[in-house]
C-alpha positions as a Markdown table, in Angstrom:
| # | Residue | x | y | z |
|---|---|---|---|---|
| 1 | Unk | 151.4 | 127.7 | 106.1 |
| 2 | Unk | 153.3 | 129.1 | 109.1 |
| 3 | Unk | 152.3 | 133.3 | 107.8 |
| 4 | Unk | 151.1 | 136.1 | 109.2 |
| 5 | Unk | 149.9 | 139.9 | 108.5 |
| 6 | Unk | 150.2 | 142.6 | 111.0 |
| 7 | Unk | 148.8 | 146.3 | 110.6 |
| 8 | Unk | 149.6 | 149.0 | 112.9 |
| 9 | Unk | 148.6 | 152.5 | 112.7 |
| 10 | Unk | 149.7 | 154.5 | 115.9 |
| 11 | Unk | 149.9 | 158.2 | 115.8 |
| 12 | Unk | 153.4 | 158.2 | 115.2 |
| 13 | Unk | 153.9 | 155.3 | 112.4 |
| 14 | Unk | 151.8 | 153.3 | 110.2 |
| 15 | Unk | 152.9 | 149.9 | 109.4 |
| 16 | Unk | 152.4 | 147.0 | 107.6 |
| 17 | Unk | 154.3 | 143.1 | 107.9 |
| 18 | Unk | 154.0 | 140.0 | 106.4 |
| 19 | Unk | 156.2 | 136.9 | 107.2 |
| 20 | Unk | 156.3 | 133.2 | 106.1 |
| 21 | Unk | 158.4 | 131.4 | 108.3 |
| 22 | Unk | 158.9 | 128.8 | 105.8 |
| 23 | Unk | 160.2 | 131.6 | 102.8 |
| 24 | Unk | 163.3 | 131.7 | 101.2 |
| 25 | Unk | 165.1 | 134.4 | 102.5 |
| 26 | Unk | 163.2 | 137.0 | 100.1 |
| 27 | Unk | 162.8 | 140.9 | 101.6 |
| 28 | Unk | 161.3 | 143.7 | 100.8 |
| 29 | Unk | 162.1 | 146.5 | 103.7 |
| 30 | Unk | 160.8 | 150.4 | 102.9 |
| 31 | Unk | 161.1 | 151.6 | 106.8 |
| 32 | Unk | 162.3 | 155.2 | 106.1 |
| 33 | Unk | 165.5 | 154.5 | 107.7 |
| 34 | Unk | 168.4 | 152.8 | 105.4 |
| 35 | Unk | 170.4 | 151.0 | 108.1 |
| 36 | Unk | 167.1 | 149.3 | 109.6 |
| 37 | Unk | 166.2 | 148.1 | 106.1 |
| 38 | Unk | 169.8 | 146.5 | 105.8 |
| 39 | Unk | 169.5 | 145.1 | 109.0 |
| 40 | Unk | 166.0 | 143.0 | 108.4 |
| 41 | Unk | 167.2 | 142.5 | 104.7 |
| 42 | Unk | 170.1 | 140.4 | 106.5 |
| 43 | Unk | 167.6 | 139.0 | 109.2 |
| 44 | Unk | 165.2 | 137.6 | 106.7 |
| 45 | Unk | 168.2 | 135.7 | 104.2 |
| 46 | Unk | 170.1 | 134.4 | 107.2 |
| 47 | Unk | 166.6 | 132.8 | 108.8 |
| 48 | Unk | 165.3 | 131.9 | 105.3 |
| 49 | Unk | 162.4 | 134.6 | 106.1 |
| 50 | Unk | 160.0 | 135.8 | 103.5 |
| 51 | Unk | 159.3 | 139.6 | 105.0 |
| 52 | Unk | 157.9 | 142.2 | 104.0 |
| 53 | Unk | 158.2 | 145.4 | 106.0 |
| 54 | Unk | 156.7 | 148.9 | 104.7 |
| 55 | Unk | 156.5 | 151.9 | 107.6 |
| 56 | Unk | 155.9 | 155.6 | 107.2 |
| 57 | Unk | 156.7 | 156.9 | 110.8 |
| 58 | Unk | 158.1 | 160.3 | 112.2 |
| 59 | Unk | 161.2 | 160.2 | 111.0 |
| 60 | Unk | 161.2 | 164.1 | 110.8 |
| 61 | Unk | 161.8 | 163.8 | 115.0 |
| 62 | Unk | 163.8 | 160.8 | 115.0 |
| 63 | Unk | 163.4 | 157.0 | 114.1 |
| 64 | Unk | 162.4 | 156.0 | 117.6 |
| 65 | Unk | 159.0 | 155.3 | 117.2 |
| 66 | Unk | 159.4 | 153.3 | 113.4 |
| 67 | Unk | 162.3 | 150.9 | 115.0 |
| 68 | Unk | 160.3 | 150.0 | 117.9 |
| 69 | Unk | 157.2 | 150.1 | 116.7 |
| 70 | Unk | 158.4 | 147.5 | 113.8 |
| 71 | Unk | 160.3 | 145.4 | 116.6 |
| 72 | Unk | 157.2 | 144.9 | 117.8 |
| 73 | Unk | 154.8 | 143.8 | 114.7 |
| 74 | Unk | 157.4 | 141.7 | 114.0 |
| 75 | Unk | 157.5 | 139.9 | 117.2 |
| 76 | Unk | 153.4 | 139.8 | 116.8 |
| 77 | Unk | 154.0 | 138.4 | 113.1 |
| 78 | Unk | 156.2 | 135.5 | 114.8 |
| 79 | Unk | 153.7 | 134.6 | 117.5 |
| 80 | Unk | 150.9 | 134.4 | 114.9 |
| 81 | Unk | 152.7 | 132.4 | 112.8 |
| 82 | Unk | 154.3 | 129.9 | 114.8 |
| 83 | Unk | 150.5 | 129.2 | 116.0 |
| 84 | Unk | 150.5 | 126.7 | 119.1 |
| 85 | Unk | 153.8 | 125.9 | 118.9 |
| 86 | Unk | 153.3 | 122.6 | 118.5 |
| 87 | Unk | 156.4 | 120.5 | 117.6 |
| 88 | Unk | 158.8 | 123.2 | 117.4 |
| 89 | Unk | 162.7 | 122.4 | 118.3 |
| 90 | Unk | 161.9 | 125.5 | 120.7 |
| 91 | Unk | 165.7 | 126.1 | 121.5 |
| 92 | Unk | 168.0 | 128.2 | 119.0 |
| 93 | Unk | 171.3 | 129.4 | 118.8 |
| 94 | Unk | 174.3 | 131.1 | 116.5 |
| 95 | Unk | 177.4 | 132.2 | 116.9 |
| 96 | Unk | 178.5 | 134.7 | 114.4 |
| 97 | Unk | 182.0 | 136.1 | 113.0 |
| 98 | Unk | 181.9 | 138.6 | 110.9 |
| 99 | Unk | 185.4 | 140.0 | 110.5 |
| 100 | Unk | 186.9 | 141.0 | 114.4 |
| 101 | Unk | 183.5 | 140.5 | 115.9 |
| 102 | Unk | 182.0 | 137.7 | 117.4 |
| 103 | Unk | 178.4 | 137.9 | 118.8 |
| 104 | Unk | 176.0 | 135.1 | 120.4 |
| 105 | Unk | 172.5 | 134.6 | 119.6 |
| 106 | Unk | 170.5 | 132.5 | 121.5 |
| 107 | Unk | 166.6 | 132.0 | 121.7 |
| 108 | Unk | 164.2 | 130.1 | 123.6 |
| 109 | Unk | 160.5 | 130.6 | 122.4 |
| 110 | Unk | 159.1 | 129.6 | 126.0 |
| 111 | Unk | 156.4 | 132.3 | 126.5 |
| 112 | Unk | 158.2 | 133.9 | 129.0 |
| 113 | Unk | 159.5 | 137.3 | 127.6 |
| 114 | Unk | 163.4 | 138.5 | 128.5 |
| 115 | Unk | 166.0 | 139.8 | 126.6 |
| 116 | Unk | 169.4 | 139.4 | 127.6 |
| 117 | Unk | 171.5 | 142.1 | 125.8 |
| 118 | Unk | 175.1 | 142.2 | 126.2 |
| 119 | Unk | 176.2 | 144.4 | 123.8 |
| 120 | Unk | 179.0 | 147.0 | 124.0 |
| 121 | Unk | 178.6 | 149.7 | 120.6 |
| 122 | Unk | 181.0 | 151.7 | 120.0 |
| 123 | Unk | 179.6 | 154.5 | 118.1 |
| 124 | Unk | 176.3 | 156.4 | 118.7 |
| 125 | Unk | 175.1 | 156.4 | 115.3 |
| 126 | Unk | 175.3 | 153.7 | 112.2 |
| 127 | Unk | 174.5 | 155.6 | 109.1 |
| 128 | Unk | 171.5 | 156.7 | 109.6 |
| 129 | Unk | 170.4 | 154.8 | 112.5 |
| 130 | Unk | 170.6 | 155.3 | 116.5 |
| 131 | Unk | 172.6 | 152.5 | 117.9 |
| 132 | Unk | 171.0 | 152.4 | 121.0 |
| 133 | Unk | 167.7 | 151.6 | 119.0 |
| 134 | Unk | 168.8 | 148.2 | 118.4 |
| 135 | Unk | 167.8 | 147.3 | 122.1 |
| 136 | Unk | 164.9 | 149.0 | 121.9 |
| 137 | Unk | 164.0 | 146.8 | 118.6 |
| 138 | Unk | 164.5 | 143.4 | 120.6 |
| 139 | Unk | 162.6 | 144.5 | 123.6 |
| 140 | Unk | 159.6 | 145.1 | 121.1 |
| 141 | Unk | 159.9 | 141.6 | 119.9 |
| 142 | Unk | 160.5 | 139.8 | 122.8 |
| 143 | Unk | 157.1 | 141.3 | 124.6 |
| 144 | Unk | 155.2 | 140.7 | 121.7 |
| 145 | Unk | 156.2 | 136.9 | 120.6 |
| 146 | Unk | 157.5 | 136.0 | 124.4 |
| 147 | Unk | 160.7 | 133.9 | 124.7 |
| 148 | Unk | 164.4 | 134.5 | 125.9 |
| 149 | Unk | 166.5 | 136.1 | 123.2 |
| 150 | Unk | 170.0 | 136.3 | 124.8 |
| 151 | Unk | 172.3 | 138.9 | 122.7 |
| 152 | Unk | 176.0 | 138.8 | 123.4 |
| 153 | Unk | 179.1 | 140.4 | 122.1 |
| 154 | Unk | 182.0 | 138.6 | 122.8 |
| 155 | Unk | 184.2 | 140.3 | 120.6 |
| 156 | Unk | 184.0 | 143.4 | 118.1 |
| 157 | Unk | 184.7 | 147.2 | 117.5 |
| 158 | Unk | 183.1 | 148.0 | 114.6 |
| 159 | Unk | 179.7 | 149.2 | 115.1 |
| 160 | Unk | 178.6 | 148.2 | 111.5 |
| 161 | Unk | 180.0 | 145.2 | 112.0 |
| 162 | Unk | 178.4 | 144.5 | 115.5 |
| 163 | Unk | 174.5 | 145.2 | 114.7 |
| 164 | Unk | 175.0 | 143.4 | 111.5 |
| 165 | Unk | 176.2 | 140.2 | 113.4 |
| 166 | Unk | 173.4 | 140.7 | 116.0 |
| 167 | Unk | 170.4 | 140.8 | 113.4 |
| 168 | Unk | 172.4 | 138.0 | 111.3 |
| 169 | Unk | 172.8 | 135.6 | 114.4 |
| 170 | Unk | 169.1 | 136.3 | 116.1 |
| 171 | Unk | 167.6 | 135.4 | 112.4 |
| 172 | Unk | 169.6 | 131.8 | 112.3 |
| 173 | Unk | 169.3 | 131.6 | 115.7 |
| 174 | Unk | 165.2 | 131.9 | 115.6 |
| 175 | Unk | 165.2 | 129.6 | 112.3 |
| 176 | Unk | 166.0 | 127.1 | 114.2 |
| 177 | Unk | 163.8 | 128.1 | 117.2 |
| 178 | Unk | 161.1 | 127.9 | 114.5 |
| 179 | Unk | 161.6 | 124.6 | 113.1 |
| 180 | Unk | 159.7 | 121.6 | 113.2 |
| 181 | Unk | 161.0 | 119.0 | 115.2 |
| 182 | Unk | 161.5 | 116.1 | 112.6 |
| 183 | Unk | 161.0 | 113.5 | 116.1 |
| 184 | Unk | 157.7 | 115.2 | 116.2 |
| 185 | Unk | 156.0 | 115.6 | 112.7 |
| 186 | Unk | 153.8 | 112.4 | 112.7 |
| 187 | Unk | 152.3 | 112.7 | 116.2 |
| 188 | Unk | 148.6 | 113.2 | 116.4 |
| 189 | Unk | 147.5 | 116.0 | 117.8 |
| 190 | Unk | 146.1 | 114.7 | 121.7 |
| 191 | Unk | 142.6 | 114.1 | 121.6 |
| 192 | Unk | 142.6 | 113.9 | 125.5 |
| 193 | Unk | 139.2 | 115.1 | 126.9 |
| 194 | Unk | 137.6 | 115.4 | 123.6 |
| 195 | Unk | 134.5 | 113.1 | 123.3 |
């Protein structure tokens, strides 16, 4: 089972993630902020993630710390769960459309963390939500489960529209990242050096 439980308790949040690589899309996001919870709601269907996401942070200064702080338990959930990394495809990508907005997703779980964000918002906030947290949420997870995740807009002027394509397209776009290489599922783990 490709799972993993993270706890974090930091003096500005207090979180707790699970996530089965191998779910079914199922969610259940408590965050304190609505648009985040929408946005990992659609993360989890779209990369057939089971998560589940509760966090009680300072929300009474700003949501800072809780979308950071839940980027990066979520990037420590992936690299727990995808273990050695034996077998994987490795290399992901999406393009999404949703309505006037086109956005590229496009993942490499190498080790190496970098994100690559090329995304114009147009509006400061989303509902409830800081839009130029949504960086800040991708930084967490690329240092804490390190690969390339290259974000790009190529089209769009909604805001909505535009986080909901990135978090959409960097869920499909890590499913496949994730998944076992059918060209590799019988091989036998080396026993090079073991006596």
């Amino acid at each position: 089972m490709r799972t993993a439980s993270i706890q974090r308790n930091t003096r500005e949040t207090q979180i707790k993630l699970s996530l089965n690589l191998d779910g079914t899309g199922r969610a259940e996001v408590s965050t304190g902020c609505g648009f985040l919870d929408h946005m990992l709601e659609l993360f989890a269907r779209h990369g057939d993630f089971d998560l589940s996401v509760t966090c009680h942070g300072d929300t009474q200064v700003d949501y800072h710390h809780s979308v950071e702080d839940i980027g990066i338990c979520l990037g420590k959930a992936f690299q727990e769960a995808l273990g050695d990394k034996r077998g994987l495809v490795r290399y992901g990508q999406f393009l999404l459309p949703m309505d006037e907005t086109l956005v590229l997703c496009a993942v490499d779980l190498s080790g190496r963390d970098y994100l690559g964000w090329a995304v114009d918002l147009p509006a400061a906030k989303a509902g409830d939500f800081d839009t130029e947290l949504a960086k800040e949420f991708w930084l967490g997870f690329v240092r804490n489960c390190p690969g390339s995740l290259h974000i790009r807009q190529m089209a769009g002027e909604n805001t909505h529209h535009i986080l909901e394509a990135v978090f959409k397209g960097a869920g499909r776009a890590l499913k496949e990242a994730a998944s076992l290489d059918p060209k590799h599922l019988n091989e036998v783990p080396s026993t090079k050096g073991v006596l």
